[in-house]
Structure formats: C-alpha cells, structure tokens
N, C-alpha and C positions, 0 to 999 in steps of 0.2 A: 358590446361595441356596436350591434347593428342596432339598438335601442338609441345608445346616446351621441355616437358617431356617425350613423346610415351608412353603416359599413356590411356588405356582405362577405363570408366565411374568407372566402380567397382574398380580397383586400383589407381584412382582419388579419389575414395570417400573415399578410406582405407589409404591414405597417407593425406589426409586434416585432417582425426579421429585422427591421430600419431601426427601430429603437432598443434592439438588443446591441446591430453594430454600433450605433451612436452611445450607447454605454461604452464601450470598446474605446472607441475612438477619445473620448471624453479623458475615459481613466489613462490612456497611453498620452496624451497633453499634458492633462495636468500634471503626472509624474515630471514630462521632457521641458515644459517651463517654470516646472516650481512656482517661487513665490511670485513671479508672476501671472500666473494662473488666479482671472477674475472670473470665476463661473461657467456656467454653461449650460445651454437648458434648449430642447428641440421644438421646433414652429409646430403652431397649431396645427398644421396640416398631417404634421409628422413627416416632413422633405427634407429638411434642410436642420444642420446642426449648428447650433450657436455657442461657438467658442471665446469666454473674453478676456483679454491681455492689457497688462497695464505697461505693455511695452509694445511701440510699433514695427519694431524690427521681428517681434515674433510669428508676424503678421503669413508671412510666407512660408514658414513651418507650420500654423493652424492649415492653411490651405491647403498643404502637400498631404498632409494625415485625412483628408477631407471634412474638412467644418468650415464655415465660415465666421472667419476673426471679426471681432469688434473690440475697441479698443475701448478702455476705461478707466477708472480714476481709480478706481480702491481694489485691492486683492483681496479673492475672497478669505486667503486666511485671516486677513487684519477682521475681516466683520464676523469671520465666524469665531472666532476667538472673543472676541465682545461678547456675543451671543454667551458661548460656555461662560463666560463673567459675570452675565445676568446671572444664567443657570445657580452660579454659586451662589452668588448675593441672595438667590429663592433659600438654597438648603440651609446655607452657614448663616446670615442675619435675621433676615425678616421675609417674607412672602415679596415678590415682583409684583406677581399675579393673585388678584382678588376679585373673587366673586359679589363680594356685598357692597353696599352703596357706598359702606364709610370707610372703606381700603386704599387702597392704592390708585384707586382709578383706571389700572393699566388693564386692555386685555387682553394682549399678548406683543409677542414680540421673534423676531424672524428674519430673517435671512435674503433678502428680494432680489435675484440674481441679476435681472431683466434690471430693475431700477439700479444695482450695486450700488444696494444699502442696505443698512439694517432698520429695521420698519418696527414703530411702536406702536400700539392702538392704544388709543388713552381715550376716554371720557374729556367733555371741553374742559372741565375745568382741574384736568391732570395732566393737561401737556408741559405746563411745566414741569410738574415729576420725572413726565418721560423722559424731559430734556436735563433733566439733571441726573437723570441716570447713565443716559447715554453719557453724558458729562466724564461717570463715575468711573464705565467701563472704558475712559481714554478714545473718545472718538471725537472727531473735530464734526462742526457744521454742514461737510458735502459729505460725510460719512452715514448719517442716519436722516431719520425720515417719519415724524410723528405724524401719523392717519388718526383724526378722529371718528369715533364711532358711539354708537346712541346707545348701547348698552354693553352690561359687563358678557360675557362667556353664563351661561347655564345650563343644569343638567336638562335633558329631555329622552321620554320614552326609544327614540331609536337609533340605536347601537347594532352597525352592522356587523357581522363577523360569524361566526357558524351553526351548529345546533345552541337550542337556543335552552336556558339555565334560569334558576329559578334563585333570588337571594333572599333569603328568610322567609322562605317559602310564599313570598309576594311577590316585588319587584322581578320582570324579566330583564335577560340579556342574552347576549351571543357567545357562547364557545370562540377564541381565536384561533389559537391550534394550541395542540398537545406540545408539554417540555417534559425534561427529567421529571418525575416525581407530581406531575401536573399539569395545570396548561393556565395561559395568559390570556388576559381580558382587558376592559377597559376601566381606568382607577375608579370612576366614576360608579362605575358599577352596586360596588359595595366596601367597605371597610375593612381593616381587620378584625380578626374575628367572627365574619359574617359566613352563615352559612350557605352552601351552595348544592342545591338540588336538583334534577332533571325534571326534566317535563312529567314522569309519569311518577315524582316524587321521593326518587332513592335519594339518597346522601351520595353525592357525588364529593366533597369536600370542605374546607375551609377557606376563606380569605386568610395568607400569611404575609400577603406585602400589598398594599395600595397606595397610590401617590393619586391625588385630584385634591382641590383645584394645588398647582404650584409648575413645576416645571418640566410636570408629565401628565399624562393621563393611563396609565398603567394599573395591572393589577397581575396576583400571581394567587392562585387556590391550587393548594397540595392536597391532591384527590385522596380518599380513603383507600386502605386497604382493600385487596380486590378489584379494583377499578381498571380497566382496560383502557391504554390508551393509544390510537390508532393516528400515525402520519397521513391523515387526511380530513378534506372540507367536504364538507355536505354542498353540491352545486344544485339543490332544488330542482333539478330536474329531474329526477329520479337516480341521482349517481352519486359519483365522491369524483373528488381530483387529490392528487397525490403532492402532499409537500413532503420536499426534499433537500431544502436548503434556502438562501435569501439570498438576493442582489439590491445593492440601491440603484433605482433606476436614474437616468437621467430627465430633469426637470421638464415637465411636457409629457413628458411617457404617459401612455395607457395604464388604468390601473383598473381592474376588476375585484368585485368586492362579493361576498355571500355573505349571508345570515337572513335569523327572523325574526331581527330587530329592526 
C-alpha cells in the first residue's frame, strides 16, 4: 500500500479500518433494501461510500447508515443474475469464453457496479454475439454494455499468490493457500492430472480439478501423503501472515497480494 498507494503504515492502517466498516455498512443496506439495492463500491480515496438504489426514497436510509446514495436504473440482483446465466450457458452448452481466434470472440464478462451494468468485452467483430447473449440472458439495452477490446484473455508467466510450485516439473506457479486435503491455485496453472512439485523438487501432489479458460480460473491439487499443510502466506519479507478465514470486500477495497510469480 505504501508502493501503490503512497501510503505510510498509520494511513495504511486508517484506510484498511474505512474499508472494513464500509463492508459493514454495505452488507447492513443491502440486506434493509433488498431488491432494491443497486451496488456499491468505495471512492478511490477510500472516504466516502457509494451506495446504489433503484428507489429514491431509499435515499435517506443510505445516508443515515453512512454511505452516500446514488440512484440508478438496474438492481444489482437483475445483472448479477444474468452474469450467473452466462456462467451456466459456459458449463451446460458451449464456452462464453474463448481463448482462440475462431471462438466466441468474447473476453469476459462482469458485473460494473459504478456503470450498473453488465459489461461484455468482445473482439469487433463479436459484439454482436455479445449482444445476443446478453439478449439470451433477458437483459434489455440500458442493462449491459459491450466494451471492445484488441484481443482474447491469455495465459502468461506471472501468477501471484504464495510459495511458488513447480507443474511437471517445468512450468512455475504460486501456492494460494492451503484447504482440506490440499491447497488452491490458479486453473490456468496446470491441468488435471498434472503434477505438482516444489521448488527443491519433492512431489508436493496432483492436479484433481481445473477450470481455465471458461467461467473461472481455478484449480485444486490434492497434496500427497505426508504433506504438511500450514494456514499461512509467505509475505517475502522474511515472515508468513496467517489466514483465518475470507471476507468479500467492498468494490474499491485495498487488496494485497504475495507470491513468486
């Protein structure tokens, strides 16, 4: 944070306290407006919380919780419901999302809280796709929002996340953290079936689930027998930091990242 923000320790730690209670504040709105609860996401500065309603009378309840309301057209569950429609359309038909020249054209697709809409990125001459997707998943013309862009999603050497993993004893990656029986990575990483090594060469495990490209980037290797696996990231500074659990933050949040990838 003091690298990408010019933050030093004490207004590091005074902006991470803003954006814990702005989680807070966000999750107690959008429970007390329901469906109409259009998003919400914290200023670059990290000051001020943006809360959005597709209702104007809800306007004086945002404010009393401290956020400041913005009124808008579409609820975020209407787009994030689309969103999980694409998702299905990936697993149950055909791919959304393709990597190669002669696919879908599309390169992703998402949620844009700030614009409330759901956002396509299509190659030019796939915005019609996009728009006939959007089409598909029930969403009218002020609902989505096709962004062109110059090329598809591809893989590349750096992958942040923690000690760093060896896939068939070539390719590297990053450790994300330890789970039951394993720990999670990026899909992109390797395959099933691919094996996974440490730096100094043991068999650390298997590849038994990976999703890339489609409508994740995941992976999951179920470590060998023997393997020790520790609730913590390597912070390259000479330490570890302890995971304990997950929060989703609110949109804008700070996010801090490890690995040696």
């Amino acid at each position: 944070m003091q690298r990408d923000l010019g933050l030093d320790t004490e207004q590091a730690t005074a902006r991470v306290a803003r954006e814990i209670q702005a989680t807070d504040v966000i999750d107690q709105l959008r429970n007390s407006v329901g469906a109409q609860f259009a998003g919400a996401w914290v200023s670059d500065d990290g000051n001020t919380i943006n809360v959005g309603v597709t209702d104007e009378s809800l306007t004086a309840e945002v404010t009393a919780a401290g956020a400041t309301p913005v009124v808008l057209a579409n609820s975020f569950t209407k787009l994030e419901e689309a969103k999980l429609a694409l998702d299905n359309i990936d697993i149950d038909q055909a791919s959304v999302l393709d990597t190669t020249s002669s696919g879908s054209g599309i390169a992703s697709y998402y949620v844009d809280v700030v614009a409330n809409k759901l956002i396509l990125e299509a190659l030019a001459d796939s915005t019609s796709h996009a728009e006939e997707l959007a089409a598909q998943v029930g969403l009218t013309a002020s609902e989505f929002e096709v962004r062109v862009v110059d090329s598809l999603p591809t893989t590349f050497a750096t992958v942040q996340g923690g000690d760093a993993y060896y896939i068939n004893r070539s390719a590297r990656c990053s450790i994300g953290f330890s789970v039951t029986t394993g720990f999670v990575s990026a899909g992109h990483c390797g395959s099933v079936g691919a094996s996974a090594t440490n730096s100094a060469g043991a068999a650390l495990g298997t590849f038994s689930g990976s999703v890339f490209p489609g409508s994740a980037d995941m992976s999951f290797i179920r470590t060998v027998s023997g393997t020790t696996l520790t609730g913590y990231i390597n912070n390259y500074s000479g330490g570890r930091l302890p995971v304990s659990g997950s929060t989703a933050s609110a949109v804008g949040a700070s996010i801090c990242r490890s690995g040696s990838t």
